[in-house]
C-alpha positions as CSV (number, residue, x, y, z in Angstrom):
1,X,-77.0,-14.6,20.0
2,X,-76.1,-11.2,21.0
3,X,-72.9,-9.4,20.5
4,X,-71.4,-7.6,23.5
5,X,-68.0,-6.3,23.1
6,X,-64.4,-6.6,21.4
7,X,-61.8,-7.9,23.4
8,X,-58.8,-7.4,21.0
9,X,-58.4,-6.0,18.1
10,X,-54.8,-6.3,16.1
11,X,-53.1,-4.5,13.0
12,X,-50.3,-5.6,11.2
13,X,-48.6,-2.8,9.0
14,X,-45.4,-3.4,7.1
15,X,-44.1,-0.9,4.8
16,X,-41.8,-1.3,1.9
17,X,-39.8,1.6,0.2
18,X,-38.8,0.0,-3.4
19,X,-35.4,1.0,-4.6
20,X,-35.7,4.3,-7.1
21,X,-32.5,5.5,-9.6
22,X,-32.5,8.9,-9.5
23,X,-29.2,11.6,-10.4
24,X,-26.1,10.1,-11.6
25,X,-23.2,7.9,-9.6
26,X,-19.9,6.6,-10.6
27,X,-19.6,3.2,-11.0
28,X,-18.0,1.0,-8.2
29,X,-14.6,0.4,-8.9
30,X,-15.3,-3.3,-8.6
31,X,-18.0,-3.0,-11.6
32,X,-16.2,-0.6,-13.9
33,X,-13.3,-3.0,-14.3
34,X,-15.5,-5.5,-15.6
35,X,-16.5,-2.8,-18.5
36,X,-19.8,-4.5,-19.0
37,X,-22.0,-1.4,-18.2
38,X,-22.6,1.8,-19.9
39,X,-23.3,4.8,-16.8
40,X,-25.6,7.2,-18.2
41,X,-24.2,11.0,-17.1
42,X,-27.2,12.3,-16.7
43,X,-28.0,15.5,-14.4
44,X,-31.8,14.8,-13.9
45,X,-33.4,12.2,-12.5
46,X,-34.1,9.9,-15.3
47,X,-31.6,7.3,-15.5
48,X,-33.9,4.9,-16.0
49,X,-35.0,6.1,-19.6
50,X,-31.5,7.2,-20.3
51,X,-30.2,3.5,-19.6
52,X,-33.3,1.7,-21.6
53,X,-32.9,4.4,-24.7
54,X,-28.9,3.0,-24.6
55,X,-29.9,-0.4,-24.9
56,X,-32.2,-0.1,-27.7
57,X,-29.7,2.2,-29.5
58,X,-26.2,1.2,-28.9
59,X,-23.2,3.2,-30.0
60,X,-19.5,2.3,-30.3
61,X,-17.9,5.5,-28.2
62,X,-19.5,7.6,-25.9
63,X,-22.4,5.3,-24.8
64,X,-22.5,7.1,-21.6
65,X,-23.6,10.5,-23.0
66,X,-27.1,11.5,-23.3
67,X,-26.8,13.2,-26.0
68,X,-26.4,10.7,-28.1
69,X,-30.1,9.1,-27.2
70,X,-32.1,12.1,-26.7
71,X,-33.8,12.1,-30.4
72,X,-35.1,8.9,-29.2
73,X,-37.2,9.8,-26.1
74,X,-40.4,9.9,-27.6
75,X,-40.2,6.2,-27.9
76,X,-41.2,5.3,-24.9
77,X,-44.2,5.7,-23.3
78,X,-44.1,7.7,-19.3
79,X,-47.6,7.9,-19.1
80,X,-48.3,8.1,-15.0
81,X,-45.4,7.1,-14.3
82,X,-43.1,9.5,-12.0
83,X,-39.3,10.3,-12.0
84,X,-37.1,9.0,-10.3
85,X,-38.4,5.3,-11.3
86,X,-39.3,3.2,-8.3
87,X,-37.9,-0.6,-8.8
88,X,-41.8,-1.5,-7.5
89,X,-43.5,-4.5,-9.4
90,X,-46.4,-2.4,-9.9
91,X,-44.7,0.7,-11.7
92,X,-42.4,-2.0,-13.5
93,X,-45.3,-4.0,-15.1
94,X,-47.1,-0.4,-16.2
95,X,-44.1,0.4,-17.9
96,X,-44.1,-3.0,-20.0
97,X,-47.7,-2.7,-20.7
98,X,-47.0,0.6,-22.2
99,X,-43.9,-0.1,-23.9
100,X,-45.2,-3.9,-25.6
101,X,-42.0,-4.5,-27.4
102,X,-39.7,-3.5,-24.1
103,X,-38.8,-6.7,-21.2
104,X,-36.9,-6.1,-18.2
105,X,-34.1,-7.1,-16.0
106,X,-33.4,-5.5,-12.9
107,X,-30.6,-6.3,-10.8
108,X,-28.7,-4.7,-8.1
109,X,-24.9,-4.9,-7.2
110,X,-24.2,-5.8,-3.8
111,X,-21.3,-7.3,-2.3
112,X,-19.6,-8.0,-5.8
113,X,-22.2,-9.7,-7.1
114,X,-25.5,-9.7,-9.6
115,X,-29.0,-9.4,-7.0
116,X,-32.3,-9.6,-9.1
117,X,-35.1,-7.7,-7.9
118,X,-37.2,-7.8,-10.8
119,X,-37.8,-9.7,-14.3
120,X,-40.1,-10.1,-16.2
121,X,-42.5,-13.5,-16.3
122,X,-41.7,-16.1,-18.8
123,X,-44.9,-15.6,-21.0
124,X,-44.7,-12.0,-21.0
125,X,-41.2,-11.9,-22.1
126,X,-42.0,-13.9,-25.4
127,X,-40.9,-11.7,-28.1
128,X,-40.0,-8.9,-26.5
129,X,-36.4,-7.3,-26.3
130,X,-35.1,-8.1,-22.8
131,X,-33.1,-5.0,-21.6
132,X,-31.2,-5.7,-18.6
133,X,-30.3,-2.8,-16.1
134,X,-28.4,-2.7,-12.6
135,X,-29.0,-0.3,-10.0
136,X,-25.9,1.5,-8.2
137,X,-26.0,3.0,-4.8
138,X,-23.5,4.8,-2.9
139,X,-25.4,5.2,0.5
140,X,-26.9,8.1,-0.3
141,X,-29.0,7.5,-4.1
142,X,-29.2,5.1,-6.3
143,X,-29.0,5.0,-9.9
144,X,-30.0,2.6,-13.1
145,X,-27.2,1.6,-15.6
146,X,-27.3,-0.8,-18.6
147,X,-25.7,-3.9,-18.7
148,X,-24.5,-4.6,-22.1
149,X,-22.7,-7.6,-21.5
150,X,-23.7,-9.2,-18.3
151,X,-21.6,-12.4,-18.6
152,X,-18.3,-10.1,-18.0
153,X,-20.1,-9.0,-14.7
154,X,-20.3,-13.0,-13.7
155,X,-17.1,-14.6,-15.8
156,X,-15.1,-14.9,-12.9
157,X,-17.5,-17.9,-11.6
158,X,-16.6,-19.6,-14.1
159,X,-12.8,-21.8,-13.8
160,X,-11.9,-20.3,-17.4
161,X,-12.9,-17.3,-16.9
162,X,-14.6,-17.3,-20.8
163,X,-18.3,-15.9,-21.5
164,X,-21.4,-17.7,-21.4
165,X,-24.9,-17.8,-21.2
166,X,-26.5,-16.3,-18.0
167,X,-30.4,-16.8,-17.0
168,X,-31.6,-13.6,-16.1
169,X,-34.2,-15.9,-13.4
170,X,-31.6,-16.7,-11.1
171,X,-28.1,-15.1,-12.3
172,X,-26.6,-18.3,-13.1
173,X,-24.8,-19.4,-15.9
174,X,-24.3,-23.0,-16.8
175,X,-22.9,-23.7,-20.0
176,X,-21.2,-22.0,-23.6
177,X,-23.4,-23.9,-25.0
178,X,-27.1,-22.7,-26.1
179,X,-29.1,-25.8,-26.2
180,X,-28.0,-26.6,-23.1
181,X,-28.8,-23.1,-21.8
182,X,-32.2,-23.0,-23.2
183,X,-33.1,-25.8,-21.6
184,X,-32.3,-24.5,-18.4
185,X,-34.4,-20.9,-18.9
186,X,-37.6,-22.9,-20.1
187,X,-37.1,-24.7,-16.4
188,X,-36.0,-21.7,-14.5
189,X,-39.0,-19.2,-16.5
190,X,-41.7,-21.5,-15.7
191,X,-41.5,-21.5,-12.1
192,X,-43.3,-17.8,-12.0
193,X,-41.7,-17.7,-8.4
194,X,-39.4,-14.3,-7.3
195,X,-36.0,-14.1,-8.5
196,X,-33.3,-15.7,-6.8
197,X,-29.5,-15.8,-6.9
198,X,-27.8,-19.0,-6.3
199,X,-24.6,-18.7,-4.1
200,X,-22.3,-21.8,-4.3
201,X,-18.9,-23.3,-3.1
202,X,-16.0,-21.8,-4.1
203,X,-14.1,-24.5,-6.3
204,X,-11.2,-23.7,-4.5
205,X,-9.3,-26.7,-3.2
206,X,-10.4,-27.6,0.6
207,X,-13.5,-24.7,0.0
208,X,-15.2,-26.9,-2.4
209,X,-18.2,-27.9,0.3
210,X,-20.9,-26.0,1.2
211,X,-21.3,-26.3,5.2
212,X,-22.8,-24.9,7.8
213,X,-19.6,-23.0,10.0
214,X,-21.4,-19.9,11.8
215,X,-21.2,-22.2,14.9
216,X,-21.4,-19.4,16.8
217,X,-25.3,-19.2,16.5
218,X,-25.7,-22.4,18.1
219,X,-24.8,-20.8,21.7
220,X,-27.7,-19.5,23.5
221,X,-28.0,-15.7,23.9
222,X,-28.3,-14.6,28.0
223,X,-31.1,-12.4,27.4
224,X,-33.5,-11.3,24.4
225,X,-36.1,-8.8,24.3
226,X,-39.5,-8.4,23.3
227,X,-41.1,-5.5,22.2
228,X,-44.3,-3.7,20.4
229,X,-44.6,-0.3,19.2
230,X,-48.1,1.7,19.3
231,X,-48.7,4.6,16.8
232,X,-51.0,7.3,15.7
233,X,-52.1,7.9,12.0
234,X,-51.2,11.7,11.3
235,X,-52.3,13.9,8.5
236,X,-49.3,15.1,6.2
237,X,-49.7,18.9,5.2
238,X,-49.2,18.8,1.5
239,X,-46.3,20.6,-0.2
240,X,-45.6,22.9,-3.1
241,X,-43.5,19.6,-4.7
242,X,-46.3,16.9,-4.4
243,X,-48.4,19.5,-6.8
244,X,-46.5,17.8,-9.9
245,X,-47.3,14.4,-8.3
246,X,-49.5,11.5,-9.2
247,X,-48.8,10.0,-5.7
248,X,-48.5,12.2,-2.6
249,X,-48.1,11.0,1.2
250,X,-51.5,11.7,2.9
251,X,-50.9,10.5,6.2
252,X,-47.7,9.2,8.6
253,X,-47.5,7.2,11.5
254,X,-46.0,8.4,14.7
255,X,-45.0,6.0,17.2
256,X,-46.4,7.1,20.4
257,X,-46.3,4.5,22.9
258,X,-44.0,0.9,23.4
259,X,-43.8,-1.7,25.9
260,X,-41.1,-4.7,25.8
261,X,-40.1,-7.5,28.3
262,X,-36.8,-8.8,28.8
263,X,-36.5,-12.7,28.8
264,X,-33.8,-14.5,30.4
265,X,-32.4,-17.8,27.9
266,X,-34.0,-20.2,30.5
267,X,-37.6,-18.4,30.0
268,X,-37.5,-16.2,33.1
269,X,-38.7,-12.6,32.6
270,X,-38.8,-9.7,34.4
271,X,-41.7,-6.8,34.4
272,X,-42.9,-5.7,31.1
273,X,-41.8,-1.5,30.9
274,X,-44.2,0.7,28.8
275,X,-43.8,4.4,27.8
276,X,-46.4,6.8,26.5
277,X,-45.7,10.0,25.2
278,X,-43.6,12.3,22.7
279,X,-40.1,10.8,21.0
280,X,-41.3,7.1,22.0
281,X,-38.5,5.7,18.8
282,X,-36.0,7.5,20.4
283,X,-36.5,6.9,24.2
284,X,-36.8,3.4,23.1
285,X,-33.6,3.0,21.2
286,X,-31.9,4.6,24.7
287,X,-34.1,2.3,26.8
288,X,-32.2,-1.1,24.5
289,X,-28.9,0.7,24.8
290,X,-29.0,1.5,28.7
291,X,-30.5,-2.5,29.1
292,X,-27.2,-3.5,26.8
293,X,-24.8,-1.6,29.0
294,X,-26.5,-3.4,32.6
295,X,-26.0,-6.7,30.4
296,X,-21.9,-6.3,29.7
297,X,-21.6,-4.8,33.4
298,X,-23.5,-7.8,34.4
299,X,-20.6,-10.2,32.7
300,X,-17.6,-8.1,33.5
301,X,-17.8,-9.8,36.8
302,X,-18.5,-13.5,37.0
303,X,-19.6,-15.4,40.2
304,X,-16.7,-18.2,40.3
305,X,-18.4,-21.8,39.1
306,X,-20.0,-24.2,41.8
307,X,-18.8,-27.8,42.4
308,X,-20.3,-29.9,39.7
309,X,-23.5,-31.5,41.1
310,X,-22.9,-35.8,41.0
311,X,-25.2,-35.5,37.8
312,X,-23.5,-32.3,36.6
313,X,-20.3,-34.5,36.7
314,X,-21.4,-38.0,35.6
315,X,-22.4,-35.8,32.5
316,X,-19.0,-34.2,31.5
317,X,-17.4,-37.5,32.1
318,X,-20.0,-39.4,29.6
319,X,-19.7,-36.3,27.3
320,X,-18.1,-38.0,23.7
321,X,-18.9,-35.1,21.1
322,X,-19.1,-31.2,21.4
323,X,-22.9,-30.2,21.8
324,X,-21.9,-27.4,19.0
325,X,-19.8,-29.0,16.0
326,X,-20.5,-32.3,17.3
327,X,-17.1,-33.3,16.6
328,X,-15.6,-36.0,18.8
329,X,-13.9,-34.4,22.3
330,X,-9.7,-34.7,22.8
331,X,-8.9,-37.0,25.5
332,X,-8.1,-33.9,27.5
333,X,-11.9,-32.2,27.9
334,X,-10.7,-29.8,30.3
335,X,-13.6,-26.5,29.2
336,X,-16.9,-25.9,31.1
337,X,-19.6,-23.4,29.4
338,X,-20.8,-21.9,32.2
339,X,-23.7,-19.3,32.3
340,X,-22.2,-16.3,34.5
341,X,-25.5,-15.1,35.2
342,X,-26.7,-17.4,37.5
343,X,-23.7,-19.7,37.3
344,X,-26.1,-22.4,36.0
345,X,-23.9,-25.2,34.5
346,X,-25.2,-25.4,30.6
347,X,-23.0,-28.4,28.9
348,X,-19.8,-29.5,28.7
349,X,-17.0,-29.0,25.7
């Protein structure tokens, strides 16, 4: 055997920015009433530490005030680890193993609601305080608070409203009563899986069902588009701030080049376009926006509908249920889906 050449070669980056607390933010509006957080008022970028030191010395009035925690900083243990604190696994875990007696539970609030990102596995957690913190964003930054009391920030999923015991693995809470509970977080613990948040049915009356409704997404799309991105791996020039770092960018991609297709719903395609050459993120984000205009100019005038084929018609006169909900037809089936860009008969409502 001899080897002669590579035909292909292919690289599959991904990159991940974890979410980092840095500077302080007001509470949302939506939080605050719930008064189950204390907001460090810090002006640096260490909320994290601030948030921890108020959970593992609690005051009556003024928790928000870093004064009152600063004769405890020496506590904990920052070796390696920069400010602001990234919400990354690795950083996370390097802070635990520094800090033995220390757990965590990170969540974030979005859309009114509790979202774990990180917590700390089951057997790690044994014996260890479990400090539980939220990160805040308003667009811009984000910032770590401590949750003192995170049953008030999930009470009203419960029908009386009264607190109760919350599984930091999932968010959920099940019962006032602790057995019960317990039993539950030994289950829940042991899967060593990512944190989840369960979403159920309202209990609302008539809401009480979880269904599927975004019926929508069942219709076919006209067109979609394909696409791939080429790029170059750049040298960063190093700064005066990344002298103070541990971890300092050494090298960016560019995106130099792109290519994409655009694929009709019944699988026809037209020639692939490619572009080489300076700003290729931006001339391909006017590229999709120039092809979405052609699309709605395309629809804002509609060929008229061609007579039903015999086979086209013996089908809307058998049709029974609608091809989306699947819910029986009225009597009177009078609506014809009809494809405007080719005037290709799809199904019948």
């Amino acid at each position: 055997w001899e080897f002669y050449r590579v035909e292909k070669i292919f690289i599959e980056i991904s990159q991940f920015q974890p979410p980092t607390g840095a500077g302080h933010i007001p509470l949302p509006k939506d939080l605050a009433t719930k008064k189950g957080v204390v907001n460090p008022a810090n002006d640096d970028d260490k909320c994290f530490q601030w948030a921890i030191l108020a959970a593992l010395h609690p005051v009556e009035k003024n928790a928000e005030r870093i004064s009152k925690y600063k004769e405890y900083v020496n506590e904990l243990n920052f070796k390696d680890i920069e400010f602001p604190v990234q919400a990354d696994e690795v950083i996370l875990r390097r802070f635990e193993r520094q800090n033995p007696t220390i757990a965590l539970c990170i969540c974030e609030w979005r859309d009114h609601r509790l979202c774990p990102i990180y917590v700390t596995d089951r057997d790690d957690a044994e014996g260890r305080k479990i400090i539980d913190l939220v990160l805040i964003s308003n667009g811009e930054k984000q910032h770590y608070c401590w949750i003192k009391n995170m049953s008030r920030l999930v009470n009203k999923r419960t029908k009386d409203g009264h607190a109760t015991f919350v599984c930091r693995w999932c968010i959920s809470h099940f019962t006032h009563q602790q057995e019960i509970h317990d039993k539950h977080v030994a289950i829940c613990r042991g899967l060593k899986k990512t944190p989840q948040a369960d979403r159920m049915p309202s209990v609302k009356k008539g809401n009480d069902i979880y269904e599927f409704k975004n019926w929508k997404r069942r219709m076919q799309v006209p067109y979609y588009f394909v696409a791939d991105f080429e790029a170059l791996v750049m040298d960063t020039p190093p700064t005066d701030a990344d002298k103070d770092k541990k971890t300092r960018k050494v090298q960016e991609q560019i995106p130099c080049s792109y290519s994409y297709i655009k694929v009709r719903y019944d699988g026809v395609s037209e020639s692939q376009k490619i572009f080489t050459g300076e700003n290729a993120a931006q001339k391909f984000v006017i590229e999709m926006l120039n092809e979405a205009e052609a699309i709605r100019n395309e629809f804002r005038n509609p060929m008229e509908m061609m007579p039903l084929t015999i086979q086209e018609q013996a089908s809307y006169d058998n049709a029974i249920n609608c091809w989306i909900c699947c819910n029986p037809l009225d009597e009177n089936k009078e609506c014809i889906e009809v494809q405007h860009i080719e005037n290709a008969i799809l199904t019948y409502l």
